[in-house]
TIDOMAR-408199 format. One record per residue (C-alpha): chain; x, y, z; residue in three letters. Coordinates in nm, 3 decimals. Example, Ala and Ser with C-alpha at 12.3 -4.5 7.8 and 13.67 -1.06 7.14 Angstrom:
! TIDOMAR-408199
{"A" {1.230 -0.450 0.780} "ALA"}
{"A" {1.367 -0.106 0.714} "SER"}
//
This chain:
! TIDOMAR-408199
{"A" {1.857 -1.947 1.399} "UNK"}
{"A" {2.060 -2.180 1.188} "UNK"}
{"A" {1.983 -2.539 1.175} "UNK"}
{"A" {2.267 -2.781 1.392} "UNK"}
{"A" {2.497 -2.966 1.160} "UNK"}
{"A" {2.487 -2.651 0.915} "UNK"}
{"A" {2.784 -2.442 0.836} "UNK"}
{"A" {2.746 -2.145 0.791} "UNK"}
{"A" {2.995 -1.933 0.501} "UNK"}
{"A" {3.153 -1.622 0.698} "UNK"}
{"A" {2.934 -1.439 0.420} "UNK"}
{"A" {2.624 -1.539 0.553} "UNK"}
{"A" {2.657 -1.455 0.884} "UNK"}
{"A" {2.760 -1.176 1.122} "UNK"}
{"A" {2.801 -1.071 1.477} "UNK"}
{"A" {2.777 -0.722 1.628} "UNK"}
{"A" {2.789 -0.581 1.994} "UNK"}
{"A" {2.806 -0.265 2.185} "UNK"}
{"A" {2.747 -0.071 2.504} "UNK"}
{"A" {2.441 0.092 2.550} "UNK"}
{"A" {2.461 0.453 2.644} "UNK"}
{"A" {2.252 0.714 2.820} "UNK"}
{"A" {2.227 0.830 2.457} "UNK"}
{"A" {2.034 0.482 2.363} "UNK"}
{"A" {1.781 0.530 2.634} "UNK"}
{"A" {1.485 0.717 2.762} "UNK"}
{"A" {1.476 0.924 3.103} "UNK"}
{"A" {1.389 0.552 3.272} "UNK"}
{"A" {1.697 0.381 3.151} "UNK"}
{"A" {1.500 0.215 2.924} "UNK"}
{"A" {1.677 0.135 2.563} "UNK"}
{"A" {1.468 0.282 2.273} "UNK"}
{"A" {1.346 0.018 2.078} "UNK"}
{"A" {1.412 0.199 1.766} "UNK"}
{"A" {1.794 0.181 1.864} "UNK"}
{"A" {1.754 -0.200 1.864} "UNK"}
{"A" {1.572 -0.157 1.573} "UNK"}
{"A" {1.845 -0.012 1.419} "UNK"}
{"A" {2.106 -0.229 1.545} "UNK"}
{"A" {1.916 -0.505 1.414} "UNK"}
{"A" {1.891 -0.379 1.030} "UNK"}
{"A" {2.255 -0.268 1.044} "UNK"}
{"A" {2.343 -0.649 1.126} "UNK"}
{"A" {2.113 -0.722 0.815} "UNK"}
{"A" {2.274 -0.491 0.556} "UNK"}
{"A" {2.586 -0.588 0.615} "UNK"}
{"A" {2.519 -0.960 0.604} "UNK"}
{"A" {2.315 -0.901 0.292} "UNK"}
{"A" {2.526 -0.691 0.121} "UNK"}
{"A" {2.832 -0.920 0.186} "UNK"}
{"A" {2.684 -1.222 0.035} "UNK"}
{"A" {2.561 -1.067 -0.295} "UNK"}
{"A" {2.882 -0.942 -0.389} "UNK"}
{"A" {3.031 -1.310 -0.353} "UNK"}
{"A" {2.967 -1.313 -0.740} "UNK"}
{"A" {3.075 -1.180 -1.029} "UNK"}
{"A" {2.843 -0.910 -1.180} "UNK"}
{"A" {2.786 -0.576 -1.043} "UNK"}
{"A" {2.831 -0.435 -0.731} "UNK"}
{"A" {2.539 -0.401 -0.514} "UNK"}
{"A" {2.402 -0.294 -0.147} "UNK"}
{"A" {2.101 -0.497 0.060} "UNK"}
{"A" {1.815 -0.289 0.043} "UNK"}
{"A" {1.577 -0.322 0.370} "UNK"}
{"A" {1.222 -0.412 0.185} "UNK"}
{"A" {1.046 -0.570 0.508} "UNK"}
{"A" {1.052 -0.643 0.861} "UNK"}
{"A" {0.861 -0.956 0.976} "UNK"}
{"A" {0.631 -0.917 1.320} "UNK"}
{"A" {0.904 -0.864 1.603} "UNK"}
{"A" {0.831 -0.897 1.952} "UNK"}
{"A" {1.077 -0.689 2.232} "UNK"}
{"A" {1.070 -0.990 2.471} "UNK"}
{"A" {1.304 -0.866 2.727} "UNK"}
{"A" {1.365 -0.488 2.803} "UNK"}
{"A" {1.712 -0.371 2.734} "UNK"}
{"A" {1.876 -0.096 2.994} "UNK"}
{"A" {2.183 0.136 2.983} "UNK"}
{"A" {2.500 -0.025 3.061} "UNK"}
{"A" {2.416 -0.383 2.887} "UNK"}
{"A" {2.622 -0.491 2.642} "UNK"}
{"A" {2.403 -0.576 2.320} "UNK"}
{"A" {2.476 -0.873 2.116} "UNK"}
{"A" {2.354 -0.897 1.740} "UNK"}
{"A" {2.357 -1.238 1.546} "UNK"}
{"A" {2.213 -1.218 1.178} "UNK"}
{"A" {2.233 -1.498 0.949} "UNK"}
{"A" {2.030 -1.576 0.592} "UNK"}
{"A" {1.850 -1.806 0.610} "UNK"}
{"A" {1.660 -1.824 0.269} "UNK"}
{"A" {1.711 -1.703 -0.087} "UNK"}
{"A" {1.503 -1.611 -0.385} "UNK"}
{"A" {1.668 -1.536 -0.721} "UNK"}
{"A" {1.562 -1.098 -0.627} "UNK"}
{"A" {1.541 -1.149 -0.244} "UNK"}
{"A" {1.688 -1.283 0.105} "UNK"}
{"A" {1.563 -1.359 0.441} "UNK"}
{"A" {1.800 -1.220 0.704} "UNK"}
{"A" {1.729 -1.379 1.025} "UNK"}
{"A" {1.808 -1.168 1.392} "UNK"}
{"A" {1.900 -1.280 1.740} "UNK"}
{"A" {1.944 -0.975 1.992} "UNK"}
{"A" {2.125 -1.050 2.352} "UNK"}
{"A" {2.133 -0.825 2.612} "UNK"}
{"A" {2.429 -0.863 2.887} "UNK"}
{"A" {2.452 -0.763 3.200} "UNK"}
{"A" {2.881 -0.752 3.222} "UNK"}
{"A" {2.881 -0.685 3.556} "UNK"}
{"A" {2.652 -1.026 3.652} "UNK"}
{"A" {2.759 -1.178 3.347} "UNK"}
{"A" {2.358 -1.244 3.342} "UNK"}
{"A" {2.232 -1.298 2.981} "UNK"}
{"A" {1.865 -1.278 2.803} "UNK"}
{"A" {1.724 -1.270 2.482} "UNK"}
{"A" {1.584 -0.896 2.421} "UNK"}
{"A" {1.441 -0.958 2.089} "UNK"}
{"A" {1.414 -1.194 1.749} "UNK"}
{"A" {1.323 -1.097 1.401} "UNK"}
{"A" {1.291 -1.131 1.034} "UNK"}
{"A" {1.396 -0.884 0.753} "UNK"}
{"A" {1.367 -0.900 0.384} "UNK"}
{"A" {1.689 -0.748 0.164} "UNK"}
{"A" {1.690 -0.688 -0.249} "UNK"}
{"A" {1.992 -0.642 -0.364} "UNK"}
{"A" {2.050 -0.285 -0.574} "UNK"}
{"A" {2.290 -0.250 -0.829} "UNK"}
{"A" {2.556 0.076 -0.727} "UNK"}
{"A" {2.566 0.138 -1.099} "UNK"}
{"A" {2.176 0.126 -1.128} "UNK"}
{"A" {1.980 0.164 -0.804} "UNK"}
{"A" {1.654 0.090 -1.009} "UNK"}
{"A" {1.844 -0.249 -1.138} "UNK"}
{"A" {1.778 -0.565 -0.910} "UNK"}
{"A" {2.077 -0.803 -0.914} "UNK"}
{"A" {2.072 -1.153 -0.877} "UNK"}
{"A" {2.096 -1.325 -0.546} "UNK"}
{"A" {2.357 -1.618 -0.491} "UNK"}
{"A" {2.194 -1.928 -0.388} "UNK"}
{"A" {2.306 -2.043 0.018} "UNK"}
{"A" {2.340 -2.436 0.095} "UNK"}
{"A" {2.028 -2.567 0.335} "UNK"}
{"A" {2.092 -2.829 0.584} "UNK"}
{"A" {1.756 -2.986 0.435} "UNK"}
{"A" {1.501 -2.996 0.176} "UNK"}
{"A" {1.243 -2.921 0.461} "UNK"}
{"A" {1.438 -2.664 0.542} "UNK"}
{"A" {1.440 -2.495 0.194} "UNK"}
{"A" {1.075 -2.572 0.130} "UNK"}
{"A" {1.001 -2.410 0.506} "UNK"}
{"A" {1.188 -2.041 0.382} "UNK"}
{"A" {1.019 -2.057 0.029} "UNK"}
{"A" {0.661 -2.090 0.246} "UNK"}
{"A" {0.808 -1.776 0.420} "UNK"}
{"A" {0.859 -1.615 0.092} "UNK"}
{"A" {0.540 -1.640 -0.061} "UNK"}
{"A" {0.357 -1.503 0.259} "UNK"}
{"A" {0.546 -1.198 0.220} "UNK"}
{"A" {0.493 -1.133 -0.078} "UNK"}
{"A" {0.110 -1.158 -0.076} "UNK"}
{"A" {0.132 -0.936 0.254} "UNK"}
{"A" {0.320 -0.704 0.104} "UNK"}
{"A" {0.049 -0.671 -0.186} "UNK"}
{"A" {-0.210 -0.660 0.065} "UNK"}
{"A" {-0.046 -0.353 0.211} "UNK"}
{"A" {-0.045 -0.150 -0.087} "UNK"}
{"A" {-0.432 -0.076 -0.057} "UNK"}
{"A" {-0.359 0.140 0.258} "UNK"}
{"A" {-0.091 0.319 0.101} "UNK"}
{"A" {-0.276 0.645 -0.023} "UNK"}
{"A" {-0.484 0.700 0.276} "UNK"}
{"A" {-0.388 1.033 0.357} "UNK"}
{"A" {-0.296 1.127 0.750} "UNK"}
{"A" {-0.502 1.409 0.937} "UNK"}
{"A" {-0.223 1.690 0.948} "UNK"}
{"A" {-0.147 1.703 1.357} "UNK"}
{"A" {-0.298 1.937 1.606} "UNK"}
{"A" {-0.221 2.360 1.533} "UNK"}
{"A" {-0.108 2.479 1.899} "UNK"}
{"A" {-0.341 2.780 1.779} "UNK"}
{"A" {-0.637 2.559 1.800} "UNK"}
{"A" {-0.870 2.469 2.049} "UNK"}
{"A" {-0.683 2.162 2.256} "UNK"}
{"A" {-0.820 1.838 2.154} "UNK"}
{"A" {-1.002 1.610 2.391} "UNK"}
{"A" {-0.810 1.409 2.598} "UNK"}
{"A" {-0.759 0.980 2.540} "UNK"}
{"A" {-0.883 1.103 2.141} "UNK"}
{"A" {-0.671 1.015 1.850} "UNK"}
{"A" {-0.649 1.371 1.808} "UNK"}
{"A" {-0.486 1.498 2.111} "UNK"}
{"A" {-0.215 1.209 2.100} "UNK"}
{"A" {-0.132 1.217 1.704} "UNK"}
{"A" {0.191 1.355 1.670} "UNK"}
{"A" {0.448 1.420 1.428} "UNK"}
{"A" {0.834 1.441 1.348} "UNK"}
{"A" {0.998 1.624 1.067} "UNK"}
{"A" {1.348 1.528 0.922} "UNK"}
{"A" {1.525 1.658 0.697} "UNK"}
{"A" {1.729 1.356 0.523} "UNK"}
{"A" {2.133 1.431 0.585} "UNK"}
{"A" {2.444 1.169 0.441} "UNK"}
{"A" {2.482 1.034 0.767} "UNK"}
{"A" {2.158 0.905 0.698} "UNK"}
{"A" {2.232 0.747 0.415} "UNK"}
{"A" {2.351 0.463 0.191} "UNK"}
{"A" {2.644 0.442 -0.049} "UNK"}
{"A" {2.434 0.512 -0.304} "UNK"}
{"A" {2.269 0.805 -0.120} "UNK"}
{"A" {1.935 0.606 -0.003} "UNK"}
{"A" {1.838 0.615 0.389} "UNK"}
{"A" {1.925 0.336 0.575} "UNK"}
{"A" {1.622 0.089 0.715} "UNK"}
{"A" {1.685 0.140 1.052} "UNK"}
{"A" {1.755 0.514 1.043} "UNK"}
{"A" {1.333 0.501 0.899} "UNK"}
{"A" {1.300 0.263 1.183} "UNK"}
{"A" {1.412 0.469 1.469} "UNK"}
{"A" {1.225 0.751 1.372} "UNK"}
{"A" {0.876 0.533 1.353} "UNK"}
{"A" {0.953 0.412 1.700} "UNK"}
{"A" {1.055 0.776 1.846} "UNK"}
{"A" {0.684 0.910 1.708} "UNK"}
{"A" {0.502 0.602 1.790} "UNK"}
{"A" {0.661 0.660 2.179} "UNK"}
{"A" {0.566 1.013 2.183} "UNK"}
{"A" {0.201 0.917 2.118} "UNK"}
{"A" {0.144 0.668 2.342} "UNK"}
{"A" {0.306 0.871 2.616} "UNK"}
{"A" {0.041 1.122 2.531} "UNK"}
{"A" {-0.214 0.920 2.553} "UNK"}
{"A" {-0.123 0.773 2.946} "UNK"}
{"A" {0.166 1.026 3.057} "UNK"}
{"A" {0.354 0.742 3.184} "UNK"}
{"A" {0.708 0.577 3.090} "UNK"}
{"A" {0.632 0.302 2.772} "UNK"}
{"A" {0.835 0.082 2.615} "UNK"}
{"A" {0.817 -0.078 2.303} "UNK"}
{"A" {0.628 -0.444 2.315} "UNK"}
{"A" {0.650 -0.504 1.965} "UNK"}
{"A" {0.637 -0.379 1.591} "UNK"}
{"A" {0.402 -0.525 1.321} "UNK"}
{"A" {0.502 -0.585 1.000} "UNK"}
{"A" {0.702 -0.300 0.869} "UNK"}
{"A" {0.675 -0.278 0.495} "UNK"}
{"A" {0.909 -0.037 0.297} "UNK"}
{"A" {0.739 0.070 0.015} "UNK"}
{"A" {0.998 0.322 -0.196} "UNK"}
{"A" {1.327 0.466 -0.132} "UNK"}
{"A" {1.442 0.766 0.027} "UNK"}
{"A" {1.686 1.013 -0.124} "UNK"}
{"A" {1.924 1.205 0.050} "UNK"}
{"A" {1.763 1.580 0.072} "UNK"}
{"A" {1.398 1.480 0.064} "UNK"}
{"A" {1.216 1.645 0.398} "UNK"}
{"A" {1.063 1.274 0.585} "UNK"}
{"A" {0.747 1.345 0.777} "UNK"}
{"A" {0.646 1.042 1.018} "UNK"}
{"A" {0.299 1.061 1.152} "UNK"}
{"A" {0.181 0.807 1.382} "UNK"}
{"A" {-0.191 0.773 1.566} "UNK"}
{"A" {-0.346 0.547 1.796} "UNK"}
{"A" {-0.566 0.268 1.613} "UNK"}
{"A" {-0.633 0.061 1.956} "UNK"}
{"A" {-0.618 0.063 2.308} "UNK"}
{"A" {-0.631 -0.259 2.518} "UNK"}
{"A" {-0.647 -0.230 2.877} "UNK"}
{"A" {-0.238 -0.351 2.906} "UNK"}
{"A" {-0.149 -0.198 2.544} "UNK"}
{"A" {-0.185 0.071 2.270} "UNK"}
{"A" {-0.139 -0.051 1.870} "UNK"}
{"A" {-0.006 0.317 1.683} "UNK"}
{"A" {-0.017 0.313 1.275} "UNK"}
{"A" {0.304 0.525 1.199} "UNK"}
{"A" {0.287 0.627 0.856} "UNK"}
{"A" {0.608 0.757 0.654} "UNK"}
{"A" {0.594 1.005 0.385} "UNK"}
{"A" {0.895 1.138 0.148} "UNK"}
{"A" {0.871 1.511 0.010} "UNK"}
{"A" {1.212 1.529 -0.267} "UNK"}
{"A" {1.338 1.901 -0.205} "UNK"}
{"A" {1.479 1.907 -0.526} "UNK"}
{"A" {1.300 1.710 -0.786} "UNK"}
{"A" {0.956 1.844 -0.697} "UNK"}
{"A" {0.838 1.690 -1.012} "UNK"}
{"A" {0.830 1.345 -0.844} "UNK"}
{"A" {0.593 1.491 -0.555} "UNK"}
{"A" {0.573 1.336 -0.169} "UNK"}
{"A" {0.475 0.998 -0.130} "UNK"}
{"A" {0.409 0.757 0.097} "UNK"}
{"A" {0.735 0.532 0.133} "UNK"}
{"A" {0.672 0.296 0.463} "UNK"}
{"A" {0.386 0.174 0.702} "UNK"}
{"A" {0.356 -0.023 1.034} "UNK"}
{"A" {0.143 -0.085 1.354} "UNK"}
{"A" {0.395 -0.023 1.667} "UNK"}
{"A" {0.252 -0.187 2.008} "UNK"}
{"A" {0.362 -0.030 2.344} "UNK"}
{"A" {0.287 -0.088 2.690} "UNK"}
{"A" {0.280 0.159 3.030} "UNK"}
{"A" {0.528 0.091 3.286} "UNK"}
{"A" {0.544 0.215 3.654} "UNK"}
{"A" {0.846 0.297 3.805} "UNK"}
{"A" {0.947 -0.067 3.912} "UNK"}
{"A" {0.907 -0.150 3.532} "UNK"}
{"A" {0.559 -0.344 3.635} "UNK"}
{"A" {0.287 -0.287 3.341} "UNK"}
{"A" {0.009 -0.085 3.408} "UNK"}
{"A" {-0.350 0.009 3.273} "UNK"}
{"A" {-0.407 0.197 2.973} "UNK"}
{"A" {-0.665 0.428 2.961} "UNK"}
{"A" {-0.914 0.367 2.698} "UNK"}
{"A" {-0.953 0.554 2.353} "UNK"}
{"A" {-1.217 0.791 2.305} "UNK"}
{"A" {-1.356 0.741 1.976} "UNK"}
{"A" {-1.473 0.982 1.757} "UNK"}
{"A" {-1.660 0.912 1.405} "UNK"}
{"A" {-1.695 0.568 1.158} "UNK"}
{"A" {-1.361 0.605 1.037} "UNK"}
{"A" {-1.169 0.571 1.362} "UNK"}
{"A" {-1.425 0.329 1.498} "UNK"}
{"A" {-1.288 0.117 1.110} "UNK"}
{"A" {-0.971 0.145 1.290} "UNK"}
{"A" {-1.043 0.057 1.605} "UNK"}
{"A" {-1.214 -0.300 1.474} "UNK"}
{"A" {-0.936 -0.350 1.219} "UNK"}
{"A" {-0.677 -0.324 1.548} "UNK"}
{"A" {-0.871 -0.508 1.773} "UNK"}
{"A" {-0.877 -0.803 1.527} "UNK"}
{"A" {-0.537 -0.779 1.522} "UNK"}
{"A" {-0.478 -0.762 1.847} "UNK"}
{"A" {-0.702 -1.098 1.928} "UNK"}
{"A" {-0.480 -1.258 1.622} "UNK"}
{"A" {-0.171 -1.180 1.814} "UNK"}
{"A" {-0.312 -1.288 2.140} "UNK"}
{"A" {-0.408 -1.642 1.977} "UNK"}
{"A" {-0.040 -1.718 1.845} "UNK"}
{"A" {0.118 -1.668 2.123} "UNK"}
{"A" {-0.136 -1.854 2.292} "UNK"}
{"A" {-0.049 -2.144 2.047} "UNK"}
{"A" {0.310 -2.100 2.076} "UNK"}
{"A" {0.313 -2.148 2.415} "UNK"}
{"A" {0.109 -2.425 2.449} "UNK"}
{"A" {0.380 -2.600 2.131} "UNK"}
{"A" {0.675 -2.530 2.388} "UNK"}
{"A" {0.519 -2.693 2.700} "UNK"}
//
């Protein structure tokens, strides 16, 4: 993460660990990747939040805006001891990059691997203002490459984030009534699902705003549901596209996350989870759409081997839209790693 020679202030970086439990994991063993998801923007607050109040001014908290591409590259289990490193590694005068090592140990081997690396974007919020964005104190770069590398970063973000805001009124299909006639199966209609959460403090923020990873977990626990619809199999998490948090959510608003298939490889399935925010109280404001990704999970046997997915039936232009839109992703994907492979040998 950091460049050698650098020092790094103890405000800038951070170290977390702990156990996983049976809690953390699905009827496989398998660690959720929302829990590491979770883990991961908890290592990123803090970190974030720490640094901005190094200055005078007003006090603040590091609110999650984006998470970069992150690939699960080694599958976590119950028992391993989970190590999180996070460390910023570029700031804007409104914004820092947060950077995210995961380790998984095995204590009982003393075996080590890296589970999982990624990216997130922090604002900081004023506590006396949550609308009020305070300034960000500058960190020291080993290098002027290095610098000019993380303000590259920057601006890529920010036109992807612009990008995303186009998609951000296209309403979800409401998911299947039990009363109705079943949907087909291997449709995006008989795998769609839906979770429904009603935001509580232990959700939430100082200043009463749900936590990143809280969002996260729940994205990652609808996006598993549908793909194990959809091949009735144990998944796991393979990666998450950029997530992109779009507005805030306030304690007591009721959080519907909707995910649906978009494409089906014959070793993956892509699901667009879509987050919506419905204030109980100030109705005025109306639900909205508050944060968007593309989730990517793979079928497992029972030796943990990858399987087949079945293919998606689809039905009508838009869905077929989809379908093209994922598959170009998925061949985008497929070509970096491609070339990142080919830079490391």
């Amino acid at each position: 993460m950091s460049s050698p020679g650098k020092r790094e202030s103890p405000s800038s970086s951070l170290q977390l660990c702990r156990v996983m439990l049976p809690d953390d994991a699905n009827i496989m063993g398998n660690v959720h990747g929302g829990i590491i998801l979770k883990m991961i923007e908890e290592a990123g607050s803090i970190v974030g939040t720490r640094h901005c109040n190094t200055q005078n001014g007003d006090r603040c908290l590091a609110a999650l805006v984006r998470v970069e591409k992150t690939e699960f590259l080694s599958p976590v289990f119950i028992g391993e001891v989970v190590h999180v490193s996070a460390v910023i590694t570029y700031t804007s005068q409104h914004s820092l990059e947060v950077q995210v090592k995961v380790i998984a140990e095995n204590i009982l081997t003393g075996e080590k691997k890296l589970a999982n690396k990624a990216a997130l974007w922090y604002v900081p919020c004023s506590l006396q203002n949550v609308d009020k964005i305070t300034e960000v104190p500058p960190i020291e770069y080993a290098s002027p490459e290095q610098e000019e590398e993380g303000r590259k970063r920057y601006e890529s973000q920010k036109i992807e984030r612009l990008e995303t805001k186009a998609r951000l009124e296209e309403a979800m299909p409401p998911p299947p009534n039990p009363e109705d006639t079943p949907k087909e199966r291997y449709t995006v209609g008989f795998s769609q699902s839906s979770l429904i959460h009603l935001v509580g403090p232990s959700d939430c923020t100082l200043d009463d705003f749900v936590y990143g990873g809280v969002t996260m977990k729940l994205m990652d626990e609808v996006a598993g549901i549908v793909a194990a619809r959809h091949c009735n199999t144990n998944i796991v998490t393979a990666s998450v596209d950029a997530i992109n948090f779009h507005r805030k959510i306030k304690k007591g608003c009721v959080v519907t996350v909707t995910g649906r298939l978009t494409f089906v490889s014959n070793r993956s399935m892509e699901i667009e989870v879509l987050v919506d925010a419905d204030p109980l109280v100030e109705k005025e404001k109306g639900k909205y759409r508050a944060v968007s990704a593309f989730f990517t999970f793979i079928s497992l046997d029972k030796e943990n081997k990858p399987l087949n997915v079945p293919p998606l039936k689809i039905e009508g232009e838009e869905e077929q839209k989809r379908f093209e839109e994922g598959k170009a992703r998925y061949l985008q994907n497929k070509a970096k790693r491609l070339a990142e492979k080919e830079r490391q040998q």
